[in-house]
Backbone as CSV, one residue per row, in Angstrom:
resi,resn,N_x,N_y,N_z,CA_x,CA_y,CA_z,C_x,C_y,C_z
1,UNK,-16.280,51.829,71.410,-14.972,51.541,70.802,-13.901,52.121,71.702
2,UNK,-12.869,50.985,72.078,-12.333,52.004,72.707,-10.928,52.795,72.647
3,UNK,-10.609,54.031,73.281,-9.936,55.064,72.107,-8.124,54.424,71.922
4,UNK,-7.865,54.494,71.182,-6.373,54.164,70.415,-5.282,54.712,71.277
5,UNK,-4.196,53.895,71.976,-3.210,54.311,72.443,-2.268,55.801,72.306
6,UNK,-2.362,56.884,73.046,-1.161,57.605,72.771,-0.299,57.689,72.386
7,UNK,0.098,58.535,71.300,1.359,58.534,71.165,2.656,59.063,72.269
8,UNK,3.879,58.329,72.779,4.914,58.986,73.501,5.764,59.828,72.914
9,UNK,5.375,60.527,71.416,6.709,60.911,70.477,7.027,62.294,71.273
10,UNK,5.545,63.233,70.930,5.484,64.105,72.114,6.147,64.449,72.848
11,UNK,5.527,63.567,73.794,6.554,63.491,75.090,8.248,63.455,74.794
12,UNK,8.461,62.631,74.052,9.985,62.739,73.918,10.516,64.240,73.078
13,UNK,10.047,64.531,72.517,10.389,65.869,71.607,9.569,67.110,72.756
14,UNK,9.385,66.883,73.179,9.474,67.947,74.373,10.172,68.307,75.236
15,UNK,10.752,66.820,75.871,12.291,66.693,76.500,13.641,66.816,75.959
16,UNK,13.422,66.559,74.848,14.546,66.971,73.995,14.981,68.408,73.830
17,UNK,13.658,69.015,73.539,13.295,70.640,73.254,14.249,71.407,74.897
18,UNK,13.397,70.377,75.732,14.275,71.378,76.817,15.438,71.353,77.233
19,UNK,15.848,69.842,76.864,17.741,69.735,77.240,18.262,70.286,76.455
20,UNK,17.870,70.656,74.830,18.208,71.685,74.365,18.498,73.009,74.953
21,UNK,17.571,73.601,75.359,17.505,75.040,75.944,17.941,75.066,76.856
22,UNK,18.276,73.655,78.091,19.188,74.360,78.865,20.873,74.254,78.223
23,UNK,20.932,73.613,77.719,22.192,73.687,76.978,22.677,74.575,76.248
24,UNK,21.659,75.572,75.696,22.081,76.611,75.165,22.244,77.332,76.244
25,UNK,21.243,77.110,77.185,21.436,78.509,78.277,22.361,78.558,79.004
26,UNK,23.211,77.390,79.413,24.392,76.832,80.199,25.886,77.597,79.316
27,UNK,25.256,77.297,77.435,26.382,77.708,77.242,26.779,79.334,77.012
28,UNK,25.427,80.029,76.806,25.294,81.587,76.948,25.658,81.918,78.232
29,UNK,25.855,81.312,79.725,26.526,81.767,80.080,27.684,81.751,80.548
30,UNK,28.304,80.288,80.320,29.799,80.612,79.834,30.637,81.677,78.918
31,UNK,29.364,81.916,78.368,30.090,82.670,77.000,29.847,84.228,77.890
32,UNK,28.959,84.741,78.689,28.851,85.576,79.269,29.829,86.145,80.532
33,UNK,30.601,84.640,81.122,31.093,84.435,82.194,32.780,84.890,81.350
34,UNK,32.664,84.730,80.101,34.202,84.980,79.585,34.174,86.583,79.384
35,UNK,33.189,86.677,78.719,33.059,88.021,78.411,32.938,89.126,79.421
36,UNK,32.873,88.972,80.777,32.774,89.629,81.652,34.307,89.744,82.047
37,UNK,34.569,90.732,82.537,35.994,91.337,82.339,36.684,90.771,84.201
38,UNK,37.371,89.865,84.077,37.691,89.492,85.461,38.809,90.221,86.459
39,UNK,38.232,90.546,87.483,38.920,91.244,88.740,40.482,91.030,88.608
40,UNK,41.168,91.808,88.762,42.635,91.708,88.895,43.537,92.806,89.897
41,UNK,44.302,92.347,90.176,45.069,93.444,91.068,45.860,94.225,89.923
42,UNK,45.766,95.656,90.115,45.921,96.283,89.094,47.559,96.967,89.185
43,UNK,47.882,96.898,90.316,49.284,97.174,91.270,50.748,96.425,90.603
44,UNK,49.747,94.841,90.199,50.768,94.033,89.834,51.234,94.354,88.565
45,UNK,50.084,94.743,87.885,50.219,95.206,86.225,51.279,96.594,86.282
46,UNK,50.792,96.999,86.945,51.244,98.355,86.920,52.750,98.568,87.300
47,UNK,53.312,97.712,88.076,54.728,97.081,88.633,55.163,96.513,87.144
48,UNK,54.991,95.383,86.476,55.224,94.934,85.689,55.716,95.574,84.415
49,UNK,55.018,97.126,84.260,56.085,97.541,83.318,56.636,98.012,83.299
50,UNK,57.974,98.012,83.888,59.007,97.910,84.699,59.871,97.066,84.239
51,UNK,59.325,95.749,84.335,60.317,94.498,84.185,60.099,94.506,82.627
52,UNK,58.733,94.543,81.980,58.718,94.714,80.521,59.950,95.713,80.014
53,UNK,60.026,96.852,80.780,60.963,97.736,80.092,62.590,97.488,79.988
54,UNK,62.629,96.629,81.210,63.767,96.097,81.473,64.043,95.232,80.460
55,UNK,63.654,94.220,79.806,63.437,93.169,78.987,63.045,93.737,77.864
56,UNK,62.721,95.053,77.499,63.402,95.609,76.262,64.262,96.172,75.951
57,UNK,65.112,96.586,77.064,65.981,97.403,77.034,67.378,97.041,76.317
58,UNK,68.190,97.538,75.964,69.712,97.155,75.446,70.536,96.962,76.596
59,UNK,70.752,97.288,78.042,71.379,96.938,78.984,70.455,97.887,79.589
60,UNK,71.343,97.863,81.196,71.060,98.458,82.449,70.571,100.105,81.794
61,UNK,69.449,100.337,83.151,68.856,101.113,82.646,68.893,102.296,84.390
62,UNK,68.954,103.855,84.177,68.366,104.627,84.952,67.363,104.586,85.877
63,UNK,67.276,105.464,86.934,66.019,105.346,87.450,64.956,106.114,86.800
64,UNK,65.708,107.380,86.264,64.764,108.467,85.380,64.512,107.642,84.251
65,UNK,65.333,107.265,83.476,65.367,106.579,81.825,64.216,105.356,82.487
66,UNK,63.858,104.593,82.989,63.188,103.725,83.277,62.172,103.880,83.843
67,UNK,61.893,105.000,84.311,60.286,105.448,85.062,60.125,105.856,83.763
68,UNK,60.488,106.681,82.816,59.906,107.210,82.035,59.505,105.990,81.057
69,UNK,60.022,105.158,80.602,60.047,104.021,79.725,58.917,103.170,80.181
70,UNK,58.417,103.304,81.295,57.444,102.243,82.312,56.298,103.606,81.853
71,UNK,56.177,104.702,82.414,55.045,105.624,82.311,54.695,106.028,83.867
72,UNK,55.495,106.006,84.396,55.178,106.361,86.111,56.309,107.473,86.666
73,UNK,55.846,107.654,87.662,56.948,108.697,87.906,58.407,107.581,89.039
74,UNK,59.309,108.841,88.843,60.535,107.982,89.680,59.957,107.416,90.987
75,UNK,59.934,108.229,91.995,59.643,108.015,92.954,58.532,106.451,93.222
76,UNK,57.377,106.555,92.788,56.786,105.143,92.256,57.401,103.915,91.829
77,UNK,57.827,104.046,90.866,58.863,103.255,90.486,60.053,102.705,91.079
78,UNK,60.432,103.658,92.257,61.930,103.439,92.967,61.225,102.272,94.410
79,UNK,59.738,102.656,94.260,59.224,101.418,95.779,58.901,99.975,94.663
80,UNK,58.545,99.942,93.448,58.526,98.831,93.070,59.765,98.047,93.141
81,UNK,60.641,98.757,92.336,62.262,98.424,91.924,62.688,97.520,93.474
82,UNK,62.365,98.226,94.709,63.196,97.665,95.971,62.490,96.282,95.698
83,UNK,61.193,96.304,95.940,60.140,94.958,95.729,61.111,93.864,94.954
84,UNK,60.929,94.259,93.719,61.353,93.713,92.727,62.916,93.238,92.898
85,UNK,63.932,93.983,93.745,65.132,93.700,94.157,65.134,92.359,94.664
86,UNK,64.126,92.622,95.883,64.462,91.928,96.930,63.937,90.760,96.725
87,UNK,62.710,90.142,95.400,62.370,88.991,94.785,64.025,88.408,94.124
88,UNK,64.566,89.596,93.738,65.528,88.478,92.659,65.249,88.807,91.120
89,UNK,63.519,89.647,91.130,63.484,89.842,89.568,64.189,90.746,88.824
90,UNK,64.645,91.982,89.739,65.308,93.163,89.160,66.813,93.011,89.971
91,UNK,67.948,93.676,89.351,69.069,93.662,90.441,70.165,95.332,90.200
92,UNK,70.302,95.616,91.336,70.834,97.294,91.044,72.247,96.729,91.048
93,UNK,72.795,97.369,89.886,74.873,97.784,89.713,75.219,98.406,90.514
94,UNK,76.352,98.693,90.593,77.587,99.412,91.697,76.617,101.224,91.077
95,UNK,76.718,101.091,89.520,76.545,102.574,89.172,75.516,103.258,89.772
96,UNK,74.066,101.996,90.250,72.858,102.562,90.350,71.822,102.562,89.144
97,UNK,72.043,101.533,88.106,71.430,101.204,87.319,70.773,99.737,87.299
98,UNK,69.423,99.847,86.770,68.760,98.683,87.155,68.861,97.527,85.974
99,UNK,68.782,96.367,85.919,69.205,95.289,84.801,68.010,94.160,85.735
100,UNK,67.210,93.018,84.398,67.182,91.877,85.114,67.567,91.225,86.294
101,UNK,67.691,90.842,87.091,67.902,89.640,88.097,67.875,88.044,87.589
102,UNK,68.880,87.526,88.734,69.006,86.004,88.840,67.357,85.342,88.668
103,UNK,66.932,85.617,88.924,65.373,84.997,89.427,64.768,85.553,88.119
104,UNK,64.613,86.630,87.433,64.223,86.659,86.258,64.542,85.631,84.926
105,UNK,66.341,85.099,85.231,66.731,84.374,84.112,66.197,82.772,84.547
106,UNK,65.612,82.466,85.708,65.644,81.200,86.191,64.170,81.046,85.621
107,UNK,63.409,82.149,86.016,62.134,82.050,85.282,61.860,81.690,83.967
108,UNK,62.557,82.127,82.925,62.608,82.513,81.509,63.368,80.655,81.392
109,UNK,64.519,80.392,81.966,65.106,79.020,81.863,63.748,77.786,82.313
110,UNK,63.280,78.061,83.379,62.069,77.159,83.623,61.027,77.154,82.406
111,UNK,60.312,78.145,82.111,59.669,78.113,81.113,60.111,77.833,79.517
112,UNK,61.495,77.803,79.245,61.867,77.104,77.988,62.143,75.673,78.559
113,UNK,62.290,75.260,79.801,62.259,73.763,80.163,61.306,73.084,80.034
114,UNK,59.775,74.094,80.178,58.579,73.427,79.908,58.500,72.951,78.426
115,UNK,58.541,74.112,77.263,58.446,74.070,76.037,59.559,72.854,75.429
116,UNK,60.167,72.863,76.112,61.554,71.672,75.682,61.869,71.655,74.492
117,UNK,63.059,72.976,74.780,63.657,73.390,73.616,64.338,72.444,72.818
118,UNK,65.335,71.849,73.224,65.755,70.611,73.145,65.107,69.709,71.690
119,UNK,63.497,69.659,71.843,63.357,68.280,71.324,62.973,69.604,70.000
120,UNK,62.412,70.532,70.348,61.683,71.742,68.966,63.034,71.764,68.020
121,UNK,64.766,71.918,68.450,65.488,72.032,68.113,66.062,70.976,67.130
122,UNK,65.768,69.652,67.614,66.544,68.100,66.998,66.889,68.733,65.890
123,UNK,64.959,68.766,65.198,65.097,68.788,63.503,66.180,69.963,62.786
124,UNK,66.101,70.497,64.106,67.391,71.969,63.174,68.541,71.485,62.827
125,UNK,69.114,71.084,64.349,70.257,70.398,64.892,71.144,69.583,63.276
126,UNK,70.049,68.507,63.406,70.634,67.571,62.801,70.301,67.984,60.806
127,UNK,69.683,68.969,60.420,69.320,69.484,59.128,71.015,70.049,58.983
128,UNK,70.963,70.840,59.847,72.368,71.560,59.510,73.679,70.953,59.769
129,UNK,73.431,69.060,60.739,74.880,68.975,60.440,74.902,67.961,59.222
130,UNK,73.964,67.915,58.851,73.820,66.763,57.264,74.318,67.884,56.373
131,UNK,73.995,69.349,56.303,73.987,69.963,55.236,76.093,70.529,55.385
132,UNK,76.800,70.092,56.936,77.689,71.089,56.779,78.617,69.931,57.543
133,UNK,78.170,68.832,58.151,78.881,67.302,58.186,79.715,67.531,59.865
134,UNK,79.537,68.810,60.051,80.520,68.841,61.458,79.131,68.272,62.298
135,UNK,79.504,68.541,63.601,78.978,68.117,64.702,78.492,69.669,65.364
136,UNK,77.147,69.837,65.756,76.383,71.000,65.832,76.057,70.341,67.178
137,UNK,75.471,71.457,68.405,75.013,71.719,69.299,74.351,72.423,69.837
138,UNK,73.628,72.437,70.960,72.700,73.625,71.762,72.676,73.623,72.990
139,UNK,73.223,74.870,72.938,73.765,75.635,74.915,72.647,76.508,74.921
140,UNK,72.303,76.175,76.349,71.839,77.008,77.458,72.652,78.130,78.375
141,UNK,72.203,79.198,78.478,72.614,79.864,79.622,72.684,78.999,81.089
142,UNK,73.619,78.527,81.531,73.456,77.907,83.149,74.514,78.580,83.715
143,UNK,74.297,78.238,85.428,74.724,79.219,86.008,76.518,79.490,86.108
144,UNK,77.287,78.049,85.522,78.612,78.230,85.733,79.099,78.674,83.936
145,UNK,78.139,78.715,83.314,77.838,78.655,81.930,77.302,78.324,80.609
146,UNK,77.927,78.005,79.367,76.549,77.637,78.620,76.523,75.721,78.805
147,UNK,75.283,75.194,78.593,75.124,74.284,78.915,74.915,73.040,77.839
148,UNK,75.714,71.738,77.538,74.666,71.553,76.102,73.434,70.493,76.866
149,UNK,72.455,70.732,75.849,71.462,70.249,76.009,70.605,69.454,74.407
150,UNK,71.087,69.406,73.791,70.981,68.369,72.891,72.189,68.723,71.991
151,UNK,72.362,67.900,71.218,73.529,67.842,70.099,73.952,66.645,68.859
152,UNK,73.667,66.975,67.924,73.820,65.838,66.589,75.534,65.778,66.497
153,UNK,75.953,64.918,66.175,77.306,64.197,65.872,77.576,64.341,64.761
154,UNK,78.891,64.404,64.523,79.241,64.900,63.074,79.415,63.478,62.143
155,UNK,79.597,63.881,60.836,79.824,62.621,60.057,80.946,62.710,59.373
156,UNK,82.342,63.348,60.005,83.425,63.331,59.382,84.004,62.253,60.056
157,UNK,85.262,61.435,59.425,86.000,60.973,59.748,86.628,60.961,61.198
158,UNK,86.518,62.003,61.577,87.217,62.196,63.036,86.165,63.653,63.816
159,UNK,84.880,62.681,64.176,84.162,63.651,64.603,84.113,64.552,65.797
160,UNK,83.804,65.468,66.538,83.954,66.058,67.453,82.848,65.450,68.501
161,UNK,83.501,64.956,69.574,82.593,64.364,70.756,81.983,65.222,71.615
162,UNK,80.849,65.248,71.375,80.325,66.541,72.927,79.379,65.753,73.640
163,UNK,79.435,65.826,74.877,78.577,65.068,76.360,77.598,66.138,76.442
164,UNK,76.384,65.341,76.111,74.938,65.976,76.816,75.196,66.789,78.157
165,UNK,74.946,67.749,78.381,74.775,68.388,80.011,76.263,68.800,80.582
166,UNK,77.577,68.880,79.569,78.525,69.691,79.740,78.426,70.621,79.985
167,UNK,78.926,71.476,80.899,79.154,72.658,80.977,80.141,73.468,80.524
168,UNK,80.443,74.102,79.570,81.219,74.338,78.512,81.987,75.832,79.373
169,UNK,83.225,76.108,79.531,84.060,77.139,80.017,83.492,78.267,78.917
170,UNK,83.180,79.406,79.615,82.902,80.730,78.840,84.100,81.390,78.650
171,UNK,85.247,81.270,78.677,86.624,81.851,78.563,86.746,81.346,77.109
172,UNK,86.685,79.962,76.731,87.640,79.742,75.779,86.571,78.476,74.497
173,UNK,85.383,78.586,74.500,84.336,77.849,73.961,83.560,79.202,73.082
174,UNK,82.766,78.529,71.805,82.551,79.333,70.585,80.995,79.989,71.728
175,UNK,80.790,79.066,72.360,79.196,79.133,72.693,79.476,80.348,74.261
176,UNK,80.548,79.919,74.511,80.784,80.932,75.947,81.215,82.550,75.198
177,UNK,81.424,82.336,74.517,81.607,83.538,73.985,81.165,84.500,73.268
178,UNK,79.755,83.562,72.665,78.469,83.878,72.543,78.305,84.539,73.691
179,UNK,77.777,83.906,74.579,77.158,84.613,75.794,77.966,85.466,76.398
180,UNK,79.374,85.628,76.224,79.597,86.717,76.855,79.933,87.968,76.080
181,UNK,79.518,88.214,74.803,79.235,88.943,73.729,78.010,89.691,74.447
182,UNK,77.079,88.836,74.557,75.517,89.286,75.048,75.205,89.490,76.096
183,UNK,76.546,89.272,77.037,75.882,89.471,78.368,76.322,91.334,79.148
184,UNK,75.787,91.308,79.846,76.214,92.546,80.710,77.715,92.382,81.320
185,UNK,78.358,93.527,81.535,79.405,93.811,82.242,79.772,92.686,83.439
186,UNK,78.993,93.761,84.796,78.533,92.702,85.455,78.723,90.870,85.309
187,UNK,77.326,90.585,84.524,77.621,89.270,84.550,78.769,88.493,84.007
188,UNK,79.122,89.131,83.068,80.574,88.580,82.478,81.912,88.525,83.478
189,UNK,81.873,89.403,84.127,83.022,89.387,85.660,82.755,88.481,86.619
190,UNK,81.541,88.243,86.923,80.843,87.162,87.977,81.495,85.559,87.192
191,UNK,81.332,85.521,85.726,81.230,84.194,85.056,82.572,84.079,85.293
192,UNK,83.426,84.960,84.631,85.302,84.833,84.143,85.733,84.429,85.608
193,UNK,85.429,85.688,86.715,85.783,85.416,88.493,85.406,83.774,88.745
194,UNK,84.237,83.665,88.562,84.062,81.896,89.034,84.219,81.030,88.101
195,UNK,84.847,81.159,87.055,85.941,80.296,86.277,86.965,80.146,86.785
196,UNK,87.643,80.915,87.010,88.780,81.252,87.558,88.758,80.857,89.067
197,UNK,88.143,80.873,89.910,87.693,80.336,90.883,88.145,78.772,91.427
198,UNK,87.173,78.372,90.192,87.105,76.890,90.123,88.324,76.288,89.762
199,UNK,89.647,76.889,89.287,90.731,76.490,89.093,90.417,75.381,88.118
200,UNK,89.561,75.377,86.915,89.532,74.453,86.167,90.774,74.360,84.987
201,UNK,90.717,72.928,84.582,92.352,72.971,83.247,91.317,72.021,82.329
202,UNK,91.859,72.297,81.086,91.314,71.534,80.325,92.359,70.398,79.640
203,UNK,92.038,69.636,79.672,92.601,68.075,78.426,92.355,67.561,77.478
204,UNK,93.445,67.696,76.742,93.492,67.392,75.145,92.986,65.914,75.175
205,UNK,92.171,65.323,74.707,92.672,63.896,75.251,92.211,63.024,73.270
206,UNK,93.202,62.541,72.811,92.920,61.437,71.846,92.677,60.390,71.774
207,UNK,91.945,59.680,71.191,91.390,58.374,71.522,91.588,57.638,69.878
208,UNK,91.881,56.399,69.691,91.528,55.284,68.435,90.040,55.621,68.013
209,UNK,89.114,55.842,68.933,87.473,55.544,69.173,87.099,56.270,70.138
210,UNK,85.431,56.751,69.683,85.231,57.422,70.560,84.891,56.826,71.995
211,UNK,85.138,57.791,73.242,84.935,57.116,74.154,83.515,57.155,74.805
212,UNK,83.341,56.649,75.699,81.474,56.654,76.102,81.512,57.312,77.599
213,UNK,80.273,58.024,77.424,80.033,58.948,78.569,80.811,58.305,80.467
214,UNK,80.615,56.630,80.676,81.359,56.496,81.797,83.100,56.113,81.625
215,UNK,83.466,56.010,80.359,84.712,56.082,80.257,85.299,57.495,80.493
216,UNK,84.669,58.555,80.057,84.789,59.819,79.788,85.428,60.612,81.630
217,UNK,84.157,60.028,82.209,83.618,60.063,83.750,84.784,59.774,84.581
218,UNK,85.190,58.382,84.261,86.420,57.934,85.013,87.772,58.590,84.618
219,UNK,88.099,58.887,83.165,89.509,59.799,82.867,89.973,60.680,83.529
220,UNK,88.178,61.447,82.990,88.092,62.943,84.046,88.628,62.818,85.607
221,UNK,87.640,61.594,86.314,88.440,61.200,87.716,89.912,61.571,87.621
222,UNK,90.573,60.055,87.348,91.860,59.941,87.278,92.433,61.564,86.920
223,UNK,92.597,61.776,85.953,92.860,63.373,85.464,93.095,64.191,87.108
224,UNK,92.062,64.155,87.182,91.470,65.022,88.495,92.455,64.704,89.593
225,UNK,92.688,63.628,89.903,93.174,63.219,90.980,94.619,63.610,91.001
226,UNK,95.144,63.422,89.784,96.584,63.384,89.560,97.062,64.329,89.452
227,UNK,96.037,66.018,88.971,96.207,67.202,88.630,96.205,67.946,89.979
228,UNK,95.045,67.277,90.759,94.401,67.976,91.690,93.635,69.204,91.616
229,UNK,92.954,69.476,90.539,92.144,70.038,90.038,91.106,69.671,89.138
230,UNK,90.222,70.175,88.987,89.082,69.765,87.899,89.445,69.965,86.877
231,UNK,89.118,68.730,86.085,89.497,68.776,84.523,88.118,68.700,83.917
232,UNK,88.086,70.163,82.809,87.616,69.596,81.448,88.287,68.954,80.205
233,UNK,87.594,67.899,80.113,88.069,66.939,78.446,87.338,67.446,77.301
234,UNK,89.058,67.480,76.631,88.229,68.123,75.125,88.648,67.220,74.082
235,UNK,88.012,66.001,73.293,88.342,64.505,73.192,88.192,64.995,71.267
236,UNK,89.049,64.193,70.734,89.136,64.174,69.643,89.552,62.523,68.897
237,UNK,89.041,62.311,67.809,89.161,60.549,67.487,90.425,60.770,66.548
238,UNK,91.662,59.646,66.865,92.193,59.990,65.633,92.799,58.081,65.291
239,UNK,92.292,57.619,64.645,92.343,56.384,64.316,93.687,55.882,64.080
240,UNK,94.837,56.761,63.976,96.271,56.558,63.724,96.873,56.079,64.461
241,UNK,96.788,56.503,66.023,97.181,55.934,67.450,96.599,54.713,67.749
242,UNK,95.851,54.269,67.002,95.582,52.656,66.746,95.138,52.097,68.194
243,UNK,95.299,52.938,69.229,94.546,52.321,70.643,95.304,53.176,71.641
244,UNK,94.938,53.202,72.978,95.224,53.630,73.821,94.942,55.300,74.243
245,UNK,95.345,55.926,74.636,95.546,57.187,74.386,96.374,58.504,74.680
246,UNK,95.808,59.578,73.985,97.064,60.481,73.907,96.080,61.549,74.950
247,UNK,96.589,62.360,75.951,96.560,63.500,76.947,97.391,64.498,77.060
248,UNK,96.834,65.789,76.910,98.010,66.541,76.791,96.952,67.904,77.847
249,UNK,97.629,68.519,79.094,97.495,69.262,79.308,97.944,70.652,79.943
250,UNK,97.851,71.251,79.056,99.180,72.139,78.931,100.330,71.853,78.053
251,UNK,101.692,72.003,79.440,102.579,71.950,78.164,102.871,70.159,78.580
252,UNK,102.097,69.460,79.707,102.195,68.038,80.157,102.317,66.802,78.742
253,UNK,102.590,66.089,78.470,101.979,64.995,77.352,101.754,63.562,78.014
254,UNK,100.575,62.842,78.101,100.675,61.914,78.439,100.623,60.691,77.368
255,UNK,101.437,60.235,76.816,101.083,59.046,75.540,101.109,57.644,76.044
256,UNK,100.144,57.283,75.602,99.898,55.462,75.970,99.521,55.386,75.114
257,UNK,99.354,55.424,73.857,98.914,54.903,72.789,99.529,54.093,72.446
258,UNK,99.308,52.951,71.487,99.724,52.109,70.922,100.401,51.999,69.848
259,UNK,100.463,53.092,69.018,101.114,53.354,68.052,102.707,53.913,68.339
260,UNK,103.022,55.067,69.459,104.129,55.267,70.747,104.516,53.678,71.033
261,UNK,103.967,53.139,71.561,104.341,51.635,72.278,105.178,50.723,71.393
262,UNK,104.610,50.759,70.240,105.104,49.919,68.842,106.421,50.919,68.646
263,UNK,106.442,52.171,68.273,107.353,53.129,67.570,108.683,52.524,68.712
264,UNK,108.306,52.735,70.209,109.649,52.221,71.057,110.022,51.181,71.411
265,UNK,108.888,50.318,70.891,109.197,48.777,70.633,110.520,48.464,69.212
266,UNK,110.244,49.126,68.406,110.847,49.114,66.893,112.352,49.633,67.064
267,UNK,112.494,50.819,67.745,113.463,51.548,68.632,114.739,50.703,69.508
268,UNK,113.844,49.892,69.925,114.788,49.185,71.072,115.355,48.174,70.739
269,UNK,114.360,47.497,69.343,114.917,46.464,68.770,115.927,46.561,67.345
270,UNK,115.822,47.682,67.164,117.093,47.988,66.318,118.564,48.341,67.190
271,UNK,118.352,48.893,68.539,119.298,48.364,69.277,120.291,47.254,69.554
């Protein structure tokens, strides 16, 4: 008789058995490979709290008050600090006190560029101008000042216009004055000096309707040209002037509106 075919089940549950086991064993030692404590330069850590201390601090800080706050002695601390100068991450005052650096805030700005504050913000943005009807915004620290970077529109009658990616004057804006509430000495003289610098003026400017970002673009031109200086526009809707518009900067007035046009039309003909 002759004997009855093999079974292959065997065979397969044996192979199974072992892609099992290496799969466990592959993953024991990943799990081993985490758990093993990985090489690091310990110099860098050790530098670093430094800048931690800095970044807790309430302003500019000592060389003593700040070695001690880090856990190192001065001297140690005073060869990181140059390091750290000469990156841009740390920056020494006239007094001899150490504060953040340019290159520290560019860092901190890059990495909320990743997170994109912006879009985490909308839902705030626009919650609070439904609940309070004005027109709400969000500035950035940038380098000539605060910056907007998103902003909901108001739903009053005569809403307040703000341009994405303005750079808003820290002299005379709610948001510049924020920041210069919060900022250091120092940086607040650097900001006001290159305001002032820039010989910027600002313009009243009224409109029937609001105007659109390349209408905005070209005013500003014209403005510019005629002033010979850079103008910021600070635009307001007022539906009464029925068209054209009203500019005022300083004690200057420029009226083309249409409602003016009619008034000295009416004027001349009662003449």
């Amino acid at each position: 008789m002759d004997n009855p075919p093999r079974s292959k089940v065997p065979h397969r549950a044996s192979a199974t058995r072992t892609a099992r086991s290496k799969t466990a064993s592959a993953a024991g030692s990943k799990e081993a490979a985490r758990a093993k404590p990985q090489r690091n330069i310990q110099s860098i850590e050790v530098g670093f709290r430094l800048i931690r201390a800095l970044e807790q601090a309430p302003g500019p800080m000592s060389l003593k008050l700040l070695s001690q706050r880090a856990g190192m002695e001065p001297s140690k601390a005073h060869l990181y600090l140059v390091s750290f100068c000469n990156l841009g991450l740390v920056r020494q005052e006239d007094s001899g006190y150490y504060a953040l650096g340019s290159y520290a805030l560019q860092l901190g700005l890059a990495a909320l560029n990743k997170i994109d504050l912006a879009h985490l913000a909308r839902k705030v943005l626009h919650e609070l101008r439904d609940e309070t009807g004005e027109a709400v915004s969000l500035a950035v620290h940038g380098d000539k000042g605060p910056v907007i970077v998103a902003k909901a529109d108001g739903l009053k009658d005569d809403p307040l216009v703000i341009r994405l990616g303005r750079t808003l004057r820290v002299s005379n804006s709610a948001a510049g004055r924020i920041f210069l509430t919060y900022s250091d000495a120092d940086s607040v003289r650097r900001l006001l000096e290159a305001e002032i610098a820039r010989g910027e003026v600002t313009a009243e400017v009224t409109t029937a309707h609001p105007l659109d970002d390349a209408q905005l673009t070209a005013l500003a031109d014209k403005l510019k040209a005629r002033e010979g200086r850079s103008i910021k526009l600070k635009t307001t809707v007022d539906p009464e002037i029925l068209g054209g518009l009203v500019v005022r900067i300083g004690s200057q007035m420029i009226d083309s509106s249409i409602r003016t046009r009619l008034n000295s039309l009416a004027q001349a003909m009662k003449a």
